[in-house]
C-alpha positions as CSV (number, residue, x, y, z in Angstrom):
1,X,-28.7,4.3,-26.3
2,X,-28.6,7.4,-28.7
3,X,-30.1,11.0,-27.2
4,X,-33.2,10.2,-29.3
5,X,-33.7,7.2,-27.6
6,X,-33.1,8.4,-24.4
7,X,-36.0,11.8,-24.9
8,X,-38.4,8.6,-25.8
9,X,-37.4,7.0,-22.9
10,X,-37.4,10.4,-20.7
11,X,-41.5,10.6,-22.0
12,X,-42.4,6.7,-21.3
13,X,-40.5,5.4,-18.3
14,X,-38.0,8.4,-16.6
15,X,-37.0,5.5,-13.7
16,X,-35.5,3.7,-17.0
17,X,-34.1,6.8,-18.6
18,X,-32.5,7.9,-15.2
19,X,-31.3,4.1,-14.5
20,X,-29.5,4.3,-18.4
21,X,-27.7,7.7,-17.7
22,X,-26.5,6.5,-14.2
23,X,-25.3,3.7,-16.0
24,X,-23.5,5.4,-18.8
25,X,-22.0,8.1,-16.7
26,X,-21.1,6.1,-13.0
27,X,-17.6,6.1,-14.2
28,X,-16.8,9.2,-15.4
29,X,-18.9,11.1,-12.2
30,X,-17.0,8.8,-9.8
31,X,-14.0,10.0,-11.5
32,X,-14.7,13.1,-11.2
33,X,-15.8,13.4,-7.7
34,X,-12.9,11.7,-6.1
35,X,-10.9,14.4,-8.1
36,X,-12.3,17.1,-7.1
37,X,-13.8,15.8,-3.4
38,X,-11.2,13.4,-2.6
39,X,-12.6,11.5,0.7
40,X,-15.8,13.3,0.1
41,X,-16.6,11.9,-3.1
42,X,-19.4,9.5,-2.6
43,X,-21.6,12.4,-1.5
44,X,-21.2,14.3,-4.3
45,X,-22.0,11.2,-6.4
46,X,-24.9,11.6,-4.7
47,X,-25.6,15.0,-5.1
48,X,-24.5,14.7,-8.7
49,X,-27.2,11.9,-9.8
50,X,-29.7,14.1,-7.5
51,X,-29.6,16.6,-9.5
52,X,-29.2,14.8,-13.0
53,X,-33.1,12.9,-11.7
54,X,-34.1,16.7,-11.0
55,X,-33.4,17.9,-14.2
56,X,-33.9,15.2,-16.2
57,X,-37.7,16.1,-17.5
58,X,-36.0,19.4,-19.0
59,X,-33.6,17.3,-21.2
60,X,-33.8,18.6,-24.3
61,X,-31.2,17.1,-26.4
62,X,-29.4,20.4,-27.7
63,X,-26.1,18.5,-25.9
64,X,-25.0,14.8,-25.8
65,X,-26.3,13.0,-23.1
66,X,-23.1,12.6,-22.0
67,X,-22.1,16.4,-22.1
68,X,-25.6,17.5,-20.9
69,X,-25.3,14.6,-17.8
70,X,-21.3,15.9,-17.1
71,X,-22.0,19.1,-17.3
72,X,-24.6,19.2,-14.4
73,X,-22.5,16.3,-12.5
74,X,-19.3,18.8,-12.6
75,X,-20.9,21.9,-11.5
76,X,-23.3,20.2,-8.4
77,X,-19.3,18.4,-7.6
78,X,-17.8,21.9,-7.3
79,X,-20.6,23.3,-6.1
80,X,-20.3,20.7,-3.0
81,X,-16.3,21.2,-2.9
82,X,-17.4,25.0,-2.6
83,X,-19.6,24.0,0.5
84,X,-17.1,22.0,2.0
85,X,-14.2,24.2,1.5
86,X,-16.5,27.0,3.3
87,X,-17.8,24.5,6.4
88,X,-13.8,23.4,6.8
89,X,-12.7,27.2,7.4
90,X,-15.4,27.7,10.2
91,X,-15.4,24.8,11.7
92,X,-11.7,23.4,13.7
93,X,-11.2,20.6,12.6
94,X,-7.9,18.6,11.7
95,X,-7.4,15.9,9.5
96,X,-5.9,12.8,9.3
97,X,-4.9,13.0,5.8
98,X,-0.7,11.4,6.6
99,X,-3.3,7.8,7.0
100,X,-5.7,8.0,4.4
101,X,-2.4,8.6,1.8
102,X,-1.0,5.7,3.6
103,X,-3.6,3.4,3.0
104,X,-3.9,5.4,-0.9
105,X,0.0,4.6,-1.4
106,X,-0.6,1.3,0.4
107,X,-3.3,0.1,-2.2
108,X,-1.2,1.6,-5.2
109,X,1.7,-1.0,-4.2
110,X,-0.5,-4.3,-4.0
111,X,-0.5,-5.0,-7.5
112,X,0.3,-8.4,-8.7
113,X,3.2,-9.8,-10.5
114,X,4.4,-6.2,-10.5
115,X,8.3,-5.4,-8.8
116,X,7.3,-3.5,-5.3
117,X,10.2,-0.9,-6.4
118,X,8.7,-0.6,-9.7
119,X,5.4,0.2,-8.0
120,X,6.3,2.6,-5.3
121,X,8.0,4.7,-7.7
122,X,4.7,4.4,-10.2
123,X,2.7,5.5,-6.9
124,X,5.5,8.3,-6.2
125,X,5.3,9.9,-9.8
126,X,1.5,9.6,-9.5
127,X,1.5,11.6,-5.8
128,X,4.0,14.0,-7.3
129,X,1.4,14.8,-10.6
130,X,-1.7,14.7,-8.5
131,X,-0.1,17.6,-6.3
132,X,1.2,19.3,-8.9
133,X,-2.4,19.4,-10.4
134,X,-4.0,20.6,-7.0
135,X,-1.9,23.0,-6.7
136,X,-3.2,24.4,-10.5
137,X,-5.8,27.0,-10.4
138,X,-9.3,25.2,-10.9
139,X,-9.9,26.7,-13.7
140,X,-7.2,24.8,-15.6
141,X,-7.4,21.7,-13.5
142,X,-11.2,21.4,-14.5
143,X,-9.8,21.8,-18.2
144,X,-6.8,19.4,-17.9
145,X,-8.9,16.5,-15.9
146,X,-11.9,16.7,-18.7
147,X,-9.2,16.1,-21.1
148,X,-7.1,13.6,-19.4
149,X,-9.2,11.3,-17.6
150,X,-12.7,11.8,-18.9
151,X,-11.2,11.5,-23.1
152,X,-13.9,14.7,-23.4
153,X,-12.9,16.7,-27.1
154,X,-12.4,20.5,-26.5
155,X,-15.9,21.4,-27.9
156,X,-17.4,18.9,-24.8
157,X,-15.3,20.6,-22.4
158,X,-16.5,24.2,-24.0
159,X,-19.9,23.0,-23.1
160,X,-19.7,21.4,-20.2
161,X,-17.8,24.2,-18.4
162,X,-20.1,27.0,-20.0
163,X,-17.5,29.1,-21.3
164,X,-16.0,29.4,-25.1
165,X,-14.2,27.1,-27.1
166,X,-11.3,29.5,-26.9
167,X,-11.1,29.4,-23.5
168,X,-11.1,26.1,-23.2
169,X,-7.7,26.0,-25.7
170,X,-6.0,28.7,-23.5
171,X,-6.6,27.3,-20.4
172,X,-5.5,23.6,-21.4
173,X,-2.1,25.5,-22.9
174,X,-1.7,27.8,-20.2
175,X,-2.4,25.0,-17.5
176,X,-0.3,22.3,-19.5
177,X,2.7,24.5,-19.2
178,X,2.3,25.7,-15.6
179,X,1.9,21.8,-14.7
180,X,4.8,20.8,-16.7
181,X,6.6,24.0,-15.0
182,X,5.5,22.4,-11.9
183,X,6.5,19.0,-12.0
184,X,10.1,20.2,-13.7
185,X,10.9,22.0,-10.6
186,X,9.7,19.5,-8.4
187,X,11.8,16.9,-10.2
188,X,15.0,19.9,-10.6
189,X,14.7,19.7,-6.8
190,X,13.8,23.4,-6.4
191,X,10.3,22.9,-5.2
């Protein structure tokens, strides 16, 4: 469905329109959220979609549907992260989080036909990239995982993020290297 379709849509049957965009962006929210939320995710799924229905009527087509939809999706996600993080320093709580990265690791090595060496160090590399990137400032890890795993063009990230094209280039260089600077030391043994 083009944007077109989907003001039309928005005007006749908005339980259709919002059924289509849920549709079209379950993925890349999912995605996302267990990026950004980690064991958390599902609720900001939730939130994100909440707040997608919400604003929805005001869809005006200056964006993508896509863009427009990912843009609201990643700032209600960080907004929750942001809630989180704040309820987490108040409140005493520790976490399992040694079990849940078994069972992660656990279901990264169950693959079939695939040599279990082969797979733990696939899964190792993986844990070793995904740290390196949490470790990033969010500004550049917002930039980086738009890119990388969502396939978003700079101008998409620009938009979706609020700020100016030429941010969006100096973060993904600045955050490129510092990842890259990362991961070298990690791998040089001097992390």
């Amino acid at each position: 469905m083009d944007d077109s379709e989907l003001r039309a849509l928005i005007q006749r049957d908005p339980r259709e329109a919002l059924a289509r965009l849920v549709d079209a962006l379950g993925a890349s929210v999912r995605r996302l959220a267990r990026h950004w939320l980690g064991p958390d995710a599902e609720d900001g799924v939730q939130d994100a979609f909440r707040e997608i229905a919400r604003a929805l009527p005001a869809y005006r087509g200056d964006a993508s549907a896509k863009t427009w939809g990912t843009r609201i999706a990643m700032n209600t996600i960080l907004d929750h992260r942001k809630r989180r993080d704040r309820r987490a320093r108040l409140e005493v709580a520790v976490e399992d989080v040694g079990a849940v990265d078994a069972t992660l690791a656990d279901r990264t090595t169950r693959s079939f036909g695939e040599n279990p060496f082969t797979a733990v160090a696939r899964a190792e590399r993986r844990e070793r990239v995904r740290a390196a990137l949490e470790a990033l400032p969010d500004a550049y890890r917002a930039v980086l995982a738009l890119r990388t795993w969502e396939g978003m063009r700079y101008a998409e990230i620009a938009h979706v993020l609020g700020v100016p094209l030429g941010t969006v280039k100096s973060r993904m260089a600045a955050g490129s290297a510092l990842l890259a600077e990362r991961l070298q030391r990690e791998m040089d043994g001097d992390a």
